[in-house]
SEGU-440407 format. One record per atom (N, C-alpha, C): residue in one letter; atom name; x, z, y. Coordinates in steps of 0.2 Angstrom, whole numbers. Layout:
! residues N
rest,atom,x,z,y
a,CA,X,Z,Y
...
This chain:
! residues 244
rest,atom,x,z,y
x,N,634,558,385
x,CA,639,553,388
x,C,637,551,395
x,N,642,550,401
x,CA,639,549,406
x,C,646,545,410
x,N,644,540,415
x,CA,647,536,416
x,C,648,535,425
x,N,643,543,427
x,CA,644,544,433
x,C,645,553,435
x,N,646,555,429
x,CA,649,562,433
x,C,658,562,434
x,N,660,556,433
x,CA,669,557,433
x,C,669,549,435
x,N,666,547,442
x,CA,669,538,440
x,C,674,538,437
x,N,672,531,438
x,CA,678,528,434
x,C,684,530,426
x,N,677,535,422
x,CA,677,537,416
x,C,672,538,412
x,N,673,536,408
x,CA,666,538,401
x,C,667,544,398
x,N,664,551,400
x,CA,667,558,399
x,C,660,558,394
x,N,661,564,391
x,CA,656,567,387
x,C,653,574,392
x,N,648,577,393
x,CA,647,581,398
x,C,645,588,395
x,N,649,595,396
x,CA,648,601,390
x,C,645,605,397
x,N,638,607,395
x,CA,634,610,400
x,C,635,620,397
x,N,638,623,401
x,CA,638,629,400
x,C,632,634,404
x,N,631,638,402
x,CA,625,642,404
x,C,628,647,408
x,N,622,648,412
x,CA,624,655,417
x,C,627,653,422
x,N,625,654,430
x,CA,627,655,436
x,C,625,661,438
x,N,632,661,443
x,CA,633,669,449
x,C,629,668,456
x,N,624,663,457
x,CA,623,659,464
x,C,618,656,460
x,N,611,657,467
x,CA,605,655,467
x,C,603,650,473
x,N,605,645,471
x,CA,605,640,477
x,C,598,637,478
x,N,595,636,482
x,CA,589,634,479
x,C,584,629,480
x,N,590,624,480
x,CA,591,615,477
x,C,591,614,472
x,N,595,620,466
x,CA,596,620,462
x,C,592,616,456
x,N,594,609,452
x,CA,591,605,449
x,C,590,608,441
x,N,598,612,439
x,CA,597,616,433
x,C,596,625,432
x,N,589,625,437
x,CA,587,633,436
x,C,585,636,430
x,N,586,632,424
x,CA,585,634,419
x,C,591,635,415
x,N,597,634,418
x,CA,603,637,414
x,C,606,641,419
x,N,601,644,423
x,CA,606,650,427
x,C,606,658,422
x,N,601,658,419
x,CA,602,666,414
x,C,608,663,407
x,N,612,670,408
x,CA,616,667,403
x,C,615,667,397
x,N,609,669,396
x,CA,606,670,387
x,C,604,662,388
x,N,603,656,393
x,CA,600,653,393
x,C,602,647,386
x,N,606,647,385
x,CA,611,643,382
x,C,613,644,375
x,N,614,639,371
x,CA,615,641,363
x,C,623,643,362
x,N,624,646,358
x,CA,631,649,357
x,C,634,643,350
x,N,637,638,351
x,CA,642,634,348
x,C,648,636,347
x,N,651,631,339
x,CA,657,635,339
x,C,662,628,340
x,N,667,628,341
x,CA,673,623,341
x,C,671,616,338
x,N,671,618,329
x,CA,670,614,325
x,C,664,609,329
x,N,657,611,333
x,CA,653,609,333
x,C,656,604,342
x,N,659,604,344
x,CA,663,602,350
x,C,666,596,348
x,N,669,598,343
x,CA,674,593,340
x,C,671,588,336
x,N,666,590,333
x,CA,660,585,330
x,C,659,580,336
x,N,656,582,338
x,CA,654,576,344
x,C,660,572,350
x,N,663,576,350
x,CA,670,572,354
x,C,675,566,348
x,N,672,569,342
x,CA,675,564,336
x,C,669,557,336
x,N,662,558,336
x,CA,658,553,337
x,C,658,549,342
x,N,660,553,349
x,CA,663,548,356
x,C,667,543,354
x,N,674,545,349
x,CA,677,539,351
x,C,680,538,344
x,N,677,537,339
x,CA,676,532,333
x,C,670,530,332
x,N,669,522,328
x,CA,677,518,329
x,C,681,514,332
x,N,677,513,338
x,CA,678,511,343
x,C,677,515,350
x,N,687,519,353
x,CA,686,522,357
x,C,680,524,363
x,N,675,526,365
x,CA,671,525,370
x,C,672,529,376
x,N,674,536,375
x,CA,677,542,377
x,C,682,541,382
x,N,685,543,386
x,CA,692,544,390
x,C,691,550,393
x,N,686,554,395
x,CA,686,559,397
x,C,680,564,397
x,N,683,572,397
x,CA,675,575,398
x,C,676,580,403
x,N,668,583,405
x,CA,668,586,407
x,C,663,593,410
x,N,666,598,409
x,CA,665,604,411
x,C,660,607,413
x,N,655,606,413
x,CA,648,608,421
x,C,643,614,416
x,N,638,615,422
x,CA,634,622,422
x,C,628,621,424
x,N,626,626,426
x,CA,627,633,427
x,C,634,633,429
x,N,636,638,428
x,CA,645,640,429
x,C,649,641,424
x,N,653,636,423
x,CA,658,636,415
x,C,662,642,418
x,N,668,644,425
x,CA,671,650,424
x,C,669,658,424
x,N,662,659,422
x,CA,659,664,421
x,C,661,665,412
x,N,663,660,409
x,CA,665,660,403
x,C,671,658,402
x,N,676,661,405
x,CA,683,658,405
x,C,686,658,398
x,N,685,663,394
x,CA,686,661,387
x,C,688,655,385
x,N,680,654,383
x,CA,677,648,380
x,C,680,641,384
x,N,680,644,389
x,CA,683,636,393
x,C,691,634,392
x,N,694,640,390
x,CA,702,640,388
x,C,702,636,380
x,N,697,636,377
x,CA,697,636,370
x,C,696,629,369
x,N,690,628,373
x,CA,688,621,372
x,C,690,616,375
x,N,696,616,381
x,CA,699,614,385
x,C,706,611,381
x,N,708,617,377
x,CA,714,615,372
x,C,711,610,367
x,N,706,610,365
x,CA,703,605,359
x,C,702,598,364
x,N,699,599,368
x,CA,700,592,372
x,C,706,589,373
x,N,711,591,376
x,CA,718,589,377
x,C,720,589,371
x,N,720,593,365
x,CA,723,588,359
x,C,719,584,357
x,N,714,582,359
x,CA,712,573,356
x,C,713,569,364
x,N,719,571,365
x,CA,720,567,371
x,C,717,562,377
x,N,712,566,377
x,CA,705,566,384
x,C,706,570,390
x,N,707,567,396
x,CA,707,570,402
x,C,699,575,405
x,N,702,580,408
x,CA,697,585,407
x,C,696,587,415
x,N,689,589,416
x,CA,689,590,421
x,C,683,594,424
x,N,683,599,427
x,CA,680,606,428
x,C,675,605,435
x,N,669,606,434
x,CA,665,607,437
x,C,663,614,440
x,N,663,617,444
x,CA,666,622,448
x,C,662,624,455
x,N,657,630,456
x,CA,655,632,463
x,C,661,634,465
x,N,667,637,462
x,CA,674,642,465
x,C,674,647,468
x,N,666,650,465
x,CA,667,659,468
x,C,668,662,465
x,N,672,661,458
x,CA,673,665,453
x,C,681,665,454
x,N,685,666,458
x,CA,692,665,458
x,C,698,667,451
x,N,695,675,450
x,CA,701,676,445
x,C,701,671,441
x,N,694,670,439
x,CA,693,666,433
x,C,696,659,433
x,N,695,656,439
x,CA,697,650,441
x,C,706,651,442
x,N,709,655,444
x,CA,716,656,442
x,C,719,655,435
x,N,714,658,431
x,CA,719,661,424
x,C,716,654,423
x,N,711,648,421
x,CA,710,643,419
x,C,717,639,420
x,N,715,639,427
x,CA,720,632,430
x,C,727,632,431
x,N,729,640,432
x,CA,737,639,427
x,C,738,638,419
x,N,735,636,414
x,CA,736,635,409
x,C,739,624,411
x,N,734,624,415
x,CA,739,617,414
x,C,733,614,411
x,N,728,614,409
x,CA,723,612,405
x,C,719,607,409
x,N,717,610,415
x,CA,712,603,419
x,C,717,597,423
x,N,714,592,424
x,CA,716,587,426
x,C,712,586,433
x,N,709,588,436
x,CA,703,587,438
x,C,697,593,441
x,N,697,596,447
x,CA,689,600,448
x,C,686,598,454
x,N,677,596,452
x,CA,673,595,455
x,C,675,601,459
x,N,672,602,465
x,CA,671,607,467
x,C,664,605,471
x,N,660,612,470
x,CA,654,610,474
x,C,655,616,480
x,N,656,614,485
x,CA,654,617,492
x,C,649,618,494
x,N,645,622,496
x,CA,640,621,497
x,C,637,622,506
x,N,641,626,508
x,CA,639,628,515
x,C,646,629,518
x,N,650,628,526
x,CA,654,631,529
x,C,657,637,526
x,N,662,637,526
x,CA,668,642,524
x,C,666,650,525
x,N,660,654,527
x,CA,660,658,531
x,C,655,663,527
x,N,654,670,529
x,CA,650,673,525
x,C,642,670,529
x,N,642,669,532
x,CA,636,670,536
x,C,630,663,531
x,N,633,656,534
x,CA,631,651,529
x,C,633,651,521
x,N,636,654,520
x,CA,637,654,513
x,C,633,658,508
x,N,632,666,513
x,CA,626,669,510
x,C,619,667,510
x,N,616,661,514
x,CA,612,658,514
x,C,611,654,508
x,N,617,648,509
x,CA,613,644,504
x,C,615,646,496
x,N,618,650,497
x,CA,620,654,487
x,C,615,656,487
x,N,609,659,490
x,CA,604,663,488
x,C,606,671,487
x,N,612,671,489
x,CA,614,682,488
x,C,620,681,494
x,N,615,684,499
x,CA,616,685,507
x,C,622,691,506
x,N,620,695,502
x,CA,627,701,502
x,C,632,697,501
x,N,633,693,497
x,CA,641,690,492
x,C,641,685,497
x,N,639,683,503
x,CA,642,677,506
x,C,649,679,510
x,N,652,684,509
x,CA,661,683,513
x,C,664,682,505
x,N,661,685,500
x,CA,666,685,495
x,C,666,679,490
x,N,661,677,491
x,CA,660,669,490
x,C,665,662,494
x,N,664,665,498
x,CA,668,658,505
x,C,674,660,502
x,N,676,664,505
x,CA,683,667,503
x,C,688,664,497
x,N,681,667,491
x,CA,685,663,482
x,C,686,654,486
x,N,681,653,488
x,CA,682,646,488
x,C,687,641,490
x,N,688,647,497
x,CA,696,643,502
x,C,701,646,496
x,N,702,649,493
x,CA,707,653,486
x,C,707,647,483
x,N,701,644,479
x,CA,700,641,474
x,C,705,635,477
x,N,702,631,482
x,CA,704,625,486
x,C,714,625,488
x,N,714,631,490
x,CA,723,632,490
x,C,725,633,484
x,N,724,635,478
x,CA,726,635,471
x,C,728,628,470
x,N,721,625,467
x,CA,722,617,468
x,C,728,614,472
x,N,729,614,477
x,CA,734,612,480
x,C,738,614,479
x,N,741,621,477
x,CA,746,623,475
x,C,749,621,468
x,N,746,619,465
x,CA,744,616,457
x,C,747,610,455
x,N,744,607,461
x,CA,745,599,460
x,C,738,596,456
x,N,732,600,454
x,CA,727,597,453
x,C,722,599,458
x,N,717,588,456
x,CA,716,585,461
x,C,707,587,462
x,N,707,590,466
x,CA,700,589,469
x,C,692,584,470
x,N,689,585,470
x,CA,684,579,474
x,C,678,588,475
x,N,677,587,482
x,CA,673,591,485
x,C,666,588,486
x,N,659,593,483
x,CA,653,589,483
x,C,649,592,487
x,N,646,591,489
x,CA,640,595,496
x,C,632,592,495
x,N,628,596,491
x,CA,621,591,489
x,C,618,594,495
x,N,618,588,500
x,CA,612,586,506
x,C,603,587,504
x,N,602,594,505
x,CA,595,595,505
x,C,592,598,513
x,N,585,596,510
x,CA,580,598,519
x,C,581,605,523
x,N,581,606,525
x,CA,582,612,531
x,C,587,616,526
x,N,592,614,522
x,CA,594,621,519
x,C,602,617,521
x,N,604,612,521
x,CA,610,608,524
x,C,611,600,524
x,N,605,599,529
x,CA,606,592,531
x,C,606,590,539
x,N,610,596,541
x,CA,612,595,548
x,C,619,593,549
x,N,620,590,556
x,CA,628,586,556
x,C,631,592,557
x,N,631,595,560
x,CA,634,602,561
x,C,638,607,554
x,N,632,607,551
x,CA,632,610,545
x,C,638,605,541
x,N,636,600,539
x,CA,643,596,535
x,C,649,594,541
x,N,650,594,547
x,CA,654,593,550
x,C,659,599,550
x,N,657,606,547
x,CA,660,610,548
x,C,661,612,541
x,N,660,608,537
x,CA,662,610,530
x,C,667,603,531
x,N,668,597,530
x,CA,672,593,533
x,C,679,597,536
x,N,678,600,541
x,CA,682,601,543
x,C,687,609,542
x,N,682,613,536
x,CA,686,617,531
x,C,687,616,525
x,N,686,610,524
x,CA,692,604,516
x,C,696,602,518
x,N,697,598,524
x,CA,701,593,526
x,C,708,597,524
x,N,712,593,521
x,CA,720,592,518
x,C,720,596,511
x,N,715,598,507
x,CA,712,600,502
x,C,707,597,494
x,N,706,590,497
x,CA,701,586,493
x,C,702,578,493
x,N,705,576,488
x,CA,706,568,487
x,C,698,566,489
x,N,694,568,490
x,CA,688,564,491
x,C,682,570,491
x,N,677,566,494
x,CA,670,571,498
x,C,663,566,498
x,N,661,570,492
x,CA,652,564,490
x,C,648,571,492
x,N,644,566,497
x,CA,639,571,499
x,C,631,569,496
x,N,629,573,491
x,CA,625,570,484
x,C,618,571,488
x,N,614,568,488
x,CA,605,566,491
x,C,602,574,484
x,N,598,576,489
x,CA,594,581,485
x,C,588,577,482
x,N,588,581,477
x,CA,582,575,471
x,C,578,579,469
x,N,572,580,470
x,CA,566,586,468
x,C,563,586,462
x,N,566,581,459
x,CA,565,582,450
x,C,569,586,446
x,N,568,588,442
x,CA,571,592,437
x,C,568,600,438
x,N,571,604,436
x,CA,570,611,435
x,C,572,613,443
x,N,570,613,450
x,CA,571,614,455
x,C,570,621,457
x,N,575,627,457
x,CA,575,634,460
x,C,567,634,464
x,N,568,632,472
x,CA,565,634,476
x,C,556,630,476
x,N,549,632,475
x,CA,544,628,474
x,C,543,626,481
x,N,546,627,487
x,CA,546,624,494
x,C,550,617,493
x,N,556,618,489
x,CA,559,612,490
x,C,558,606,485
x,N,554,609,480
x,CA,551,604,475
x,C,546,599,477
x,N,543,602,485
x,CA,537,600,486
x,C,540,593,492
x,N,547,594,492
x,CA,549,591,499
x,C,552,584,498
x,N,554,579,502
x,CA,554,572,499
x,C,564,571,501
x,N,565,568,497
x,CA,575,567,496
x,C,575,564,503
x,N,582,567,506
x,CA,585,564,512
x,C,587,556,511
x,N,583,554,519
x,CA,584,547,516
x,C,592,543,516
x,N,594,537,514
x,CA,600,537,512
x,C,603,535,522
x,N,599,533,524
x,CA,602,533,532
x,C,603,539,534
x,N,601,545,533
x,CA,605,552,534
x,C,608,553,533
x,N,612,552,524
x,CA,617,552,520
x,C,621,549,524
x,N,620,542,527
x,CA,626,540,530
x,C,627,543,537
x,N,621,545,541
x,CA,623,547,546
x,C,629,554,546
x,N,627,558,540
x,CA,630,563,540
x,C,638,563,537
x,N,639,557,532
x,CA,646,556,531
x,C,648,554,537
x,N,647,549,542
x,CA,650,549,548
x,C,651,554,552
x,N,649,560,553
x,CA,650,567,555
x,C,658,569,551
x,N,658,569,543
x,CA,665,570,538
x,C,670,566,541
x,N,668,560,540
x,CA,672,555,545
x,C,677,556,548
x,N,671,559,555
x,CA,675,559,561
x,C,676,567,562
x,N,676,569,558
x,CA,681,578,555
x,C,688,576,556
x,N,689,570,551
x,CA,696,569,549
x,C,697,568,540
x,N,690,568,537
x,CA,693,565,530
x,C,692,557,529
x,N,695,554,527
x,CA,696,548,525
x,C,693,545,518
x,N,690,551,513
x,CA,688,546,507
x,C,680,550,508
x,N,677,546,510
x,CA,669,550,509
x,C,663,546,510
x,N,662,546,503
x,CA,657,543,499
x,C,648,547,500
x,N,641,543,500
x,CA,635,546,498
x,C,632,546,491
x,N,630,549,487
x,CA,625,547,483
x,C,618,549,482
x,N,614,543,481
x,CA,609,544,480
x,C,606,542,473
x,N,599,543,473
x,CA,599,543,468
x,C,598,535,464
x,N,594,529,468
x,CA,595,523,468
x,C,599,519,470
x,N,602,520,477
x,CA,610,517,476
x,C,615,519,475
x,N,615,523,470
x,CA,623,526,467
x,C,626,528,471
x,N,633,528,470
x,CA,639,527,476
x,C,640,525,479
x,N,642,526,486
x,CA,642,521,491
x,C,649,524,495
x,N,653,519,496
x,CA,661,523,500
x,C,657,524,510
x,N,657,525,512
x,CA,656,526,519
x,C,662,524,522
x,N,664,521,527
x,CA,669,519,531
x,C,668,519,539
């Protein structure tokens, strides 16, 4: 149950295993092997989405995240339907370098809503950087601007995330130029303070201390003055913050 992966919702949160992308801020390196994760069936989905909201609704929405839920487009089809018949807003958490897969999900009609995580400017050169797989940085960028123009074409709503870590993407440059490959694409743009707790990918960056929240804002004002209008920091003790 969480109260800050979908403001402004009390979602349940279905962590799927396995990612195609080795970032190396990465907080859940332990759900990047797809064997990482236990295999549930429906029933057992529906068990705990029945305990969110009896007997006293708690629930109004859930959400999707990973590792990479569209590496298992299946299963995301399946348990997608079972959320929206208990009448819960759904909403997908997403790198969007897996484009078919994000295709076939998102014309069902099923999501209300996709995270997207951005990670680096639109481009192979930056994007095969911070993925950690230097070969797949044009076909990553690429899914990504697909993934973004689908959404629009769709009518479902975006929020673009960009986790600000040390030398890997916490220059104005680096999000000025990512800024300025969302714009007209994303109802909103939180750029998340890198946190070196948890199961951290990279042992350089576990050793290195979170961007202070004056960068955070420095850097949103970089978004800013790109051209977006809704962009928020997070940190890890002041939560959300709208930046103006």
């Amino acid at each position: 149950m969480s109260t800050v992966d979908w403001y402004g919702n009390v979602s349940m949160i279905v962590f799927f295993a396995g990612c195609n992308i080795r970032c190396p801020y990465c907080q859940n390196s332990g759900l990047i092997p797809l064997d990482s994760g236990e295999e549930v069936d429906l029933d057992y989905i529906k068990e705990r989405l029945e305990i969110g909201m009896n007997p006293v609704p708690q629930l109004d929405a859930v959400v999707f995240t990973g590792g990479e839920p569209l590496l298992q487009p299946d299963a995301v089809i399946e348990a997608a339907e079972l959320v929206k018949n208990h009448g819960l807003k759904l909403m997908l958490d997403t790198n969007g370098t897996a484009y078919q897969a994000a295709e076939r999900v998102l014309r069902t009609g099923l999501i209300d809503r996709v995270a997207l995580d951005v990670k680096a400017p639109l481009n192979p050169e930056d994007y095969g950087v911070v993925s950690g797989v230097p070969p797949l940085g044009g076909v990553f960028s690429e899914s990504v601007k697909k993934t973004l123009r689908l959404c629009k074409e769709l009518g479902v709503e975006v929020e673009v995330r960009t986790t600000v870590a040390p030398t890997v993407s916490d220059e104005p440059s680096f999000v000025r130029r990512i800024a300025e490959d969302i714009k007209g694409f994303a109802e909103v743009y939180y750029l998340q303070q890198f946190d070196n707790q948890g199961e951290i990918l990279s042992p350089e960056l576990k050793e290195m201390e979170s961007p202070t929240r004056e960068r955070l804002v420095d850097l949103a004002a970089q978004a800013i003055d790109a051209g977006l209008e809704k962009v928020y920091i997070k940190t890890r003790f002041g939560g959300l913050e709208r930046i103006t």
